[in-house]
N, C-alpha and C positions, 0 to 999 in steps of 0.2 A: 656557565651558570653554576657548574659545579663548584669551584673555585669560587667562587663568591660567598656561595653558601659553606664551604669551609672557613672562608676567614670571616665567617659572622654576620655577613649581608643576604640573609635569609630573604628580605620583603625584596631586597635588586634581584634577588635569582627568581623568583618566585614570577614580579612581573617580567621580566624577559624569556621567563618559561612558558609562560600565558600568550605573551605574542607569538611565539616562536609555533605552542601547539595549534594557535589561528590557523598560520600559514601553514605548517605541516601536519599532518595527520599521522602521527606516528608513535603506535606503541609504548616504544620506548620513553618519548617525549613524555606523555601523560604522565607512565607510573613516576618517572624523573619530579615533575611537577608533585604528584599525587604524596610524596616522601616528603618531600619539605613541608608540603600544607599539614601532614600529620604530624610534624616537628612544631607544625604553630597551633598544634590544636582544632584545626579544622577539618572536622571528622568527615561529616557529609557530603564534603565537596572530593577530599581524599575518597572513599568508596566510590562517589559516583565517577571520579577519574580512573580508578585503577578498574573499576568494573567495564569500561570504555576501553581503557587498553588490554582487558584480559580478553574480551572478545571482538576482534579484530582477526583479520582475515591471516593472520599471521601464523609461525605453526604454535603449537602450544607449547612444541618442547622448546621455545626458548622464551618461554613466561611462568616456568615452573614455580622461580621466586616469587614473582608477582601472585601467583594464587595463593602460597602460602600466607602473605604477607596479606590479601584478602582478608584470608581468612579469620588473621590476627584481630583486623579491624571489627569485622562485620559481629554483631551483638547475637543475633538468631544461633541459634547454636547446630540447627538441622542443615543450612546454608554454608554456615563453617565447617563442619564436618563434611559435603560437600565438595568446598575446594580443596580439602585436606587431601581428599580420597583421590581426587582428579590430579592434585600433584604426584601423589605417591604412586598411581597408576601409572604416570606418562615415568616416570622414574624409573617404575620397575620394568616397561615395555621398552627403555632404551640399555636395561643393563645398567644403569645406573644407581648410585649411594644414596640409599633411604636414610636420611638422618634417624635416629632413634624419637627424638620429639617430637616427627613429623608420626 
C-alpha cells in the first residue's frame, strides 16, 4: 500500500488499507491509513483513526510519532498540548531525543 501511495495511487492505497484494517486490527495499520486520508483532506476520519490506534493495547513507546502527529491534527489546543506532553514524556522516560518543536 505504501508503494502505491508513492507512485501517486492514493484512493488504491487508501481502499486496500481499509480492507486490510477490517480484517486486522492493528495500530500500525490505522495510523498507515489515517496518513494518507490526511494527504486527501479528510480530517475527521484521520483523527478518529489515529485516535483508535494511539489507544490500543499496544505500548506507547512505539506510537510516540503517532501522538505527535495527533496532535498536529487535532484543533482543541488543551488536547494538543496534551499529546505533546504524553510524547515528550514517554521520550524523556526512555532516555530518548526530545526534538526541540516537540
Amino acid at each position: 500500500m505504501q508503494a502505491l501511495a508513492a507512485l501517486g495511487d492514493i484512493d488504491a492505497a487508501i481502499e486496500k488499507l481499509r480492507n486490510l484494517v477490517m480484517i486486522k486490527n492493528n495500530w500500525f495499520l490505522k495510523y498507515s491509513l489515517a496518513q494518507l486520508l490526511l494527504k486527501k483532506g479528510i480530517k475527521n476520519e484521520t483523527i478518529a483513526l489515529m485516535s483508535c490506534a494511539a489507544y490500543t493495547r499496544d505500548p506507547m513507546e512505539v506510537k510516540v510519532n503517532l501522538l505527535v502527529q495527533l496532535g498536529n491534527v487535532i484543533e482543541n489546543k488543551e488536547v494538543k498540548e496534551l499529546h505533546y506532553l504524553l510524547s515528550e514524556s514517554i521520550r524523556l522516560e526512555n532516555e530518548w531525543n526530545v526534538p526541540d518543536d516537540l
